[in-house]
C-alpha positions in Angstrom: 0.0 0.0 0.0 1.6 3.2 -1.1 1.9 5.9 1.7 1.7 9.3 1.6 4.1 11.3 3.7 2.8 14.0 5.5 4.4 17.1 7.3 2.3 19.0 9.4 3.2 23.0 10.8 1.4 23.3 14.0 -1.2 20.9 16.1 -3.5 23.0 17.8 -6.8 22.3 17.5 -7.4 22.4 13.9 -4.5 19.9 13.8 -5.6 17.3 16.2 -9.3 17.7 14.2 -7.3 16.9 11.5 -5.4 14.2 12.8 -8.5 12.5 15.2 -10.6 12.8 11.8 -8.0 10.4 9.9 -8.3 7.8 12.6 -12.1 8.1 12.5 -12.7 7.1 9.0 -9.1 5.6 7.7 -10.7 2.6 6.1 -12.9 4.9 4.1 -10.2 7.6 3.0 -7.5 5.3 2.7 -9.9 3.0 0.1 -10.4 6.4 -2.2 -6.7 7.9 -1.8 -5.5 4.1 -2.8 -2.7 4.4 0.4 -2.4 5.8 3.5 -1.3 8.7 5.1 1.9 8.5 7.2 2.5 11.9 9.3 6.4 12.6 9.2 6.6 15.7 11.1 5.0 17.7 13.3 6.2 21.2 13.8 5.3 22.8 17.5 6.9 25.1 20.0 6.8 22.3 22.7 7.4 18.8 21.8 6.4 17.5 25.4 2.8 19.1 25.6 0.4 16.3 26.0 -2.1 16.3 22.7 -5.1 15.0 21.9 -4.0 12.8 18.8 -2.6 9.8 18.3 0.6 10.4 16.9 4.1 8.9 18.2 6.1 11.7 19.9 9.3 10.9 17.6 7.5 12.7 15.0 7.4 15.9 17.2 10.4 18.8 16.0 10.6 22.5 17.1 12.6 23.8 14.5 11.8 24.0 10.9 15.2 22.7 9.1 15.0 19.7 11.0 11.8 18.7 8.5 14.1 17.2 5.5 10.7 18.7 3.0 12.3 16.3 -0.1 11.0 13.6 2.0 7.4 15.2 1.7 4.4 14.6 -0.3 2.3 16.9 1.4 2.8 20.1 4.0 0.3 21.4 6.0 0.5 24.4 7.6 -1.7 25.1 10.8 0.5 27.6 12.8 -1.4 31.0 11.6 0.4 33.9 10.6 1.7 35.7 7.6 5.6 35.9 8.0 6.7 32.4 9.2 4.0 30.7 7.5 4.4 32.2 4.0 8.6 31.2 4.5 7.1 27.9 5.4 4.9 27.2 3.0 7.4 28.7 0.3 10.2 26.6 1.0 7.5 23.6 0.9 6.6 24.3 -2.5 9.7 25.0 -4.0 10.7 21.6 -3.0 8.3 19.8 -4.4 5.9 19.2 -2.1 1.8 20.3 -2.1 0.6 22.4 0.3 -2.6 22.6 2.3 -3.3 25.6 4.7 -6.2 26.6 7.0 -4.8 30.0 6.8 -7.2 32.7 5.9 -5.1 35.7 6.5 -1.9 34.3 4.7 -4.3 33.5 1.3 -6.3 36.6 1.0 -3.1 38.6 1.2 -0.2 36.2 -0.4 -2.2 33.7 -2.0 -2.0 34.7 -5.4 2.1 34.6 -5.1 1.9 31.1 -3.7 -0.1 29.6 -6.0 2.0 31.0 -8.8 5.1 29.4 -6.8 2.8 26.1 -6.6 2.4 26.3 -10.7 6.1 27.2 -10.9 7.1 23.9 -9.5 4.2 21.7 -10.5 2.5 21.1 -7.0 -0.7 21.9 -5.6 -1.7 24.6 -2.9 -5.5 23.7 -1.3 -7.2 26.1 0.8 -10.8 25.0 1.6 -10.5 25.6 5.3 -9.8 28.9 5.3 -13.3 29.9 4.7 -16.3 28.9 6.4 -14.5 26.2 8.3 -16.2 22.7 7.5 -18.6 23.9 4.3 -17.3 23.3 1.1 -17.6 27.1 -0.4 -14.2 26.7 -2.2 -14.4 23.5 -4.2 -18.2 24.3 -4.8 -17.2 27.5 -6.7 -14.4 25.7 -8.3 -15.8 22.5 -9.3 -19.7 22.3 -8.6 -20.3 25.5 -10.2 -17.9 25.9 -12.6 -20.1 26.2 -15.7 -22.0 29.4 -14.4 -20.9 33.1 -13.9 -20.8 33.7 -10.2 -23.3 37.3 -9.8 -23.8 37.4 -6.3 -22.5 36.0 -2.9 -23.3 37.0 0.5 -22.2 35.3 3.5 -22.2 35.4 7.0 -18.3 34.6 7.4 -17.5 35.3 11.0 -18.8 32.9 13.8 -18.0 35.2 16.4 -20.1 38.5 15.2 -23.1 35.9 14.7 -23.2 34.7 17.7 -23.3 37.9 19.4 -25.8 38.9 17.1 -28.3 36.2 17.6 -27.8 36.5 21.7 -28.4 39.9 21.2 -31.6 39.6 19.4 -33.5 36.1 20.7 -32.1 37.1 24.7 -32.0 40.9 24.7 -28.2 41.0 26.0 -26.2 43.9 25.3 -23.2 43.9 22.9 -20.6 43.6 25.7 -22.3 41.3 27.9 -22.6 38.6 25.1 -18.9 39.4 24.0 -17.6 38.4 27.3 -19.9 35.3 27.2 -18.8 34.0 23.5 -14.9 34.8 25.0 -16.0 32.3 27.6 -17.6 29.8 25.6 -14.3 29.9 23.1 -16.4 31.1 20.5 -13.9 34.7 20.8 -10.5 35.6 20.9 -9.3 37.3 23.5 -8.5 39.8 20.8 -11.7 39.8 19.1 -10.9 43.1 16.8 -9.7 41.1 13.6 -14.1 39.2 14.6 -16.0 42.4 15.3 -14.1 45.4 13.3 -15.2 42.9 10.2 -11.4 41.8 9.0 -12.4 38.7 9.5 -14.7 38.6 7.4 -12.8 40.7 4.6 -9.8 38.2 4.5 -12.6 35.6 4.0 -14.5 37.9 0.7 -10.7 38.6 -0.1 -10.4 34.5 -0.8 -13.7 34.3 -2.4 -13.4 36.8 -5.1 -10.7 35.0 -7.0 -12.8 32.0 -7.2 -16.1 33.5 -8.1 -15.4 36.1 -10.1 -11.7 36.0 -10.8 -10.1 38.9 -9.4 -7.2 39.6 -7.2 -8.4 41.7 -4.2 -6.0 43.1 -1.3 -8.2 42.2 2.0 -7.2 46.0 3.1 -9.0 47.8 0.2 -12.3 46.0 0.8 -14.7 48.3 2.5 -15.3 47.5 6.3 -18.1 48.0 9.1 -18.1 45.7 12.4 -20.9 45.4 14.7 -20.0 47.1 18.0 -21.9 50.4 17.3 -25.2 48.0 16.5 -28.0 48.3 19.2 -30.6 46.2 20.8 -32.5 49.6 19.5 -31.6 49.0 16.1 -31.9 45.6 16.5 -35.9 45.6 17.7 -36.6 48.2 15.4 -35.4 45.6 12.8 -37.6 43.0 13.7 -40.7 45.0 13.8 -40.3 45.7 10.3 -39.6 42.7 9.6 -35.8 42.2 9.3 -32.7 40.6 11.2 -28.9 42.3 11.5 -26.5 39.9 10.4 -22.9 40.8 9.4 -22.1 40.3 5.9 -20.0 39.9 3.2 -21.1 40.8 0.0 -20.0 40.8 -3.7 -21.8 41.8 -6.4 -20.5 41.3 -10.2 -21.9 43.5 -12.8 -20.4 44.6 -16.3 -17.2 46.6 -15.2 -17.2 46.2 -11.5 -17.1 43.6 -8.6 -18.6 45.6 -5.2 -17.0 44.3 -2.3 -17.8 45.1 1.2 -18.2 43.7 4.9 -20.9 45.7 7.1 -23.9 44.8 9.0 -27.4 44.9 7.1 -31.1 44.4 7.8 -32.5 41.0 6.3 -36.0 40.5 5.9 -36.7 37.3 8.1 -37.9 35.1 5.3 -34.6 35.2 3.3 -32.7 31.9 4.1 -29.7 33.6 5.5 -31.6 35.4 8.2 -31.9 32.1 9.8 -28.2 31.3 10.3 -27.7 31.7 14.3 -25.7 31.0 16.7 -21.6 30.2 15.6 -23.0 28.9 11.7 -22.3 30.0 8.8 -23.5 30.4 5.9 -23.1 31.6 2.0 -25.4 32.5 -0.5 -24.4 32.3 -4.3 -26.4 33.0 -7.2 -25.4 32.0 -10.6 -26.8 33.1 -14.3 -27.4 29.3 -14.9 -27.9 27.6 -11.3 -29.9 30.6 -9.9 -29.6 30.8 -5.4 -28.4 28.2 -3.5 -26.9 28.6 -0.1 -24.3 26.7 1.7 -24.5 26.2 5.7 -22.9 24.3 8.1 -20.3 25.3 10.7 -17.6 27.9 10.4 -15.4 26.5 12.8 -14.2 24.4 15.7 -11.8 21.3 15.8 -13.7 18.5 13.8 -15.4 20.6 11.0 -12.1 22.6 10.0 -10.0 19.3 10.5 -12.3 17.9 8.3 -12.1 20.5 5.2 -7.9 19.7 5.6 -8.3 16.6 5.2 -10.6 16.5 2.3 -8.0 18.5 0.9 -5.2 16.3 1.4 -7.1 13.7 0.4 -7.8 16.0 -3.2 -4.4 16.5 -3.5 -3.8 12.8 -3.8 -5.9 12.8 -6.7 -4.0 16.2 -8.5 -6.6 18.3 -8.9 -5.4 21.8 -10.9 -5.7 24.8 -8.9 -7.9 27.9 -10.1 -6.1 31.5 -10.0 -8.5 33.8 -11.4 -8.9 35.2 -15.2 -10.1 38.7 -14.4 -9.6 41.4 -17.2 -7.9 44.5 -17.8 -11.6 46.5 -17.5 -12.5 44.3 -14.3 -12.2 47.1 -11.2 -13.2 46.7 -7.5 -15.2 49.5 -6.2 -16.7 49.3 -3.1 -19.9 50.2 -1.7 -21.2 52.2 -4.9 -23.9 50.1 -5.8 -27.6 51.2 -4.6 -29.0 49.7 -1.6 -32.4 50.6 0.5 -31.2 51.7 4.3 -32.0 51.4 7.7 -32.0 55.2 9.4 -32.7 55.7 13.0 -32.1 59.5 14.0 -33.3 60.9 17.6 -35.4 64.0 16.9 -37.7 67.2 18.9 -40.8 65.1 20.5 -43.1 67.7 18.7 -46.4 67.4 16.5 -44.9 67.8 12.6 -41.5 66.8 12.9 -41.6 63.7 10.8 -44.1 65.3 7.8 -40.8 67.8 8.1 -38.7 65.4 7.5 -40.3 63.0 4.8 -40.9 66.4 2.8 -37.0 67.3 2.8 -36.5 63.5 2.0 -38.8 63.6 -1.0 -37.2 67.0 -2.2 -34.1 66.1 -2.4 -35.2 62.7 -4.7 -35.3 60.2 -1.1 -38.4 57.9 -1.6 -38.9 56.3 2.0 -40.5 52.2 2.2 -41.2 52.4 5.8 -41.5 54.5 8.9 -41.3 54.0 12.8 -42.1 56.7 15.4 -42.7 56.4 18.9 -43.1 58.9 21.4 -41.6 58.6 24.9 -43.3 61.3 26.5 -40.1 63.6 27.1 -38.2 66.2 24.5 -36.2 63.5 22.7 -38.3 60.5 20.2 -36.4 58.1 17.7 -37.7 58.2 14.5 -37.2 55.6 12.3 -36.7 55.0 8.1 -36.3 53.0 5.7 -35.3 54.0 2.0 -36.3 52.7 -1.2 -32.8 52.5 -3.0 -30.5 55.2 -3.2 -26.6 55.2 -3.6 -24.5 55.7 -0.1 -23.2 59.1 -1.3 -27.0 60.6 -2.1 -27.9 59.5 1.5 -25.0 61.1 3.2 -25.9 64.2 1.5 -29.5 64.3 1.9 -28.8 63.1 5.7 -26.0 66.3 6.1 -28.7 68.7 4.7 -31.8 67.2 7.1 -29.5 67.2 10.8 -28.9 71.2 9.8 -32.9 71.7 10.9 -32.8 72.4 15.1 -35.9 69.8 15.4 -33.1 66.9 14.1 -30.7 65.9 17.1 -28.4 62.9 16.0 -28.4 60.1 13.3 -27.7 57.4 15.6 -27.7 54.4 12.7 -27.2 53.8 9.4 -27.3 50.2 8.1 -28.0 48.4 4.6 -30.9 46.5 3.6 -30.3 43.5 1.5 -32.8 41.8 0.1 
């Protein structure tokens, strides 16, 4: 039986999921791939930490040059990181050996370069876990639906921000409170920035873009909003007219430009996507030829992650090509210039009139509304609540500047995209 030898950078968890998911169904892989996989070397910081794998501790190393990579079939690199990983992973491919990485950072900023390394010395790079964890989003836009023009995906990327979101609307908990509860549950980094500022998120839509639409993205150019400054406010106001907040990432493809952007947005509740809760996520695509479907499933966690290495590993052993994009010389990213319908909440003078006020310098200025919400608390101060038909982001800033110049307009507290 022919074995495959395996060198792996890191075993955290990811790793042992990796590793445990082997053992679990080794008959069944090891049927398909024809062999078996033999793991080599395993690069941690200590070799002596008891793991969660079966693995015999001679295979354990510290230092990178004592992993002799002509040896190799296949590296996998689990550490995280840009620097050491991308040397890594480098070095690994320009001696022959394929590559699989769980890193989503690394590939929405030097993928490109490492695939054309890959190509240069006629291995393979595989990155299906570095987006949405266990779902297969990359080799469904590679292989499954390779015979359409990606137009539209939308995903909730980021397990973190939809957790907090979903506590935050089905219990009522505050933004903090459920933050400190998802870093105690594991679900958030002690550092959650790169979660909730929406980076996340980007590197993910970063990733995605080559393999929908064929375009070469730098994750810092793509247009950003995280959730901190959402409020239970904004939150029931949603609901009551009929929508959820969910973080996502959007791309939309149409003749000359891909828009790209992270940011919260209402969801009217029977879209598919407004039902992803908890840590899941989820992507919606549409095709010209397919139409919607939407993949779901779990965005991370030990198992589900170790399971998308393996699978590809185990696509390695049967050489499939790698995809790296065919965008034009007319293809641009632009970001957030597309029209969109939006969520306005705006504190306002608790007086009779105020909102015909308003609607009138909405409608003179071109600003159809779809929907308004007033309530009065009794006091000076009453939110007051819109949402637009579609208008371009600019427009609304503009009309927006013009309205808060009247004394009877306090604060915009909100602005947030509807997506439908």
């Amino acid at each position: 039986m022919r074995k495959y030898r395996i060198g792996i950078l890191g075993m955290g968890t990811v790793g042992q999921g990796f590793i445990n998911n082997y053992h679990l169904n080794k008959e069944e892989i090891d049927y398909k791939i024809g062999g078996e996989l033999d793991f080599v070397n395993v690069l941690v910081r200590n070799t002596v930490k008891k793991r969660d794998v079966n693995l015999d501790k001679k295979v354990y190393t510290n230092q990178f040059d004592n992993i002799n990579l002509k040896e190799l079939d296949v590296v996998v690199e689990l550490i995280g990181g840009v620097s050491s990983a991308f040397e890594y992973i480098k070095k690994a491919l320009e001696n022959g050996c394929h590559v699989v990485t769980a890193n989503k950072e690394l590939m929405a900023k030097k993928g490109i370069e490492l695939i054309k390394t890959a190509r240069e010395n006629e291995v393979l790079i595989r990155y299906e876990a570095s987006v949405g964890g266990g779902i297969p989003i990359i080799s469904t836009l590679n292989d499954s639906l390779s015979s359409n023009k990606i137009e539209r995906l939308m995903g909730i990327l980021n397990g973190t921000t939809n957790y907090i979101l979903t506590k935050m609307t089905k219990e009522k908990m505050s933004f903090k409170d459920v933050l400190k509860e998802a870093q105690e549950l594991g679900f958030a980094e002690a550092d959650p920035t790169s979660d909730v500022n929406g980076s996340d998120a980007a590197y993910k839509l970063a990733i995605l873009s080559k393999d929908a639409f064929g375009i070469i993205v730098n994750p810092e150019d793509i247009s950003r909003e995280g959730i901190r400054n959402i409020s239970l406010e904004d939150i029931e106001y949603g609901q009551e007219l009929g929508y959820k907040i969910k973080l996502l990432a959007l791309g939309e493809k149409s003749n000359e430009h891909v828009e790209l952007s992270v940011q919260p947005a209402l969801i009217p509740v029977e879209h598919p996507i407004a039902s992803v809760n908890y840590e899941f996520n989820a992507l919606f695509i549409e095709g010209n030829v397919v139409g919607e479907i939407m993949l779901y499933g779990k965005g991370a966690g030990s198992m589900p992650t170790g399971s998308a290495v393996l699978t590809d590993v185990i696509d390695i052993t049967r050489k499939k090509n790698d995809y790296i994009g065919t965008c034009s010389a007319k293809d641009i990213v632009v970001n957030n210039i597309g029209r969109s319908a939006y969520y306005v909440r705006m504190e306002v003078v608790d007086l009779p009139g105020v909102l015909g006020k308003i609607a009138v310098s909405f409608g003179e200025q071109g600003v159809s509304l779809d929907s308004v919400v007033q309530r009065a608390r009794g006091g000076k101060h009453a939110p007051l609540v819109f949402i637009t038909h579609e208008i371009d982001r600019a427009t609304l800033n503009a009309v927006l500047e013009s309205i808060q110049k009247n004394n009877y307009v306090l604060e915009v507290m909100s602005i947030i995209r509807v997506v439908n």
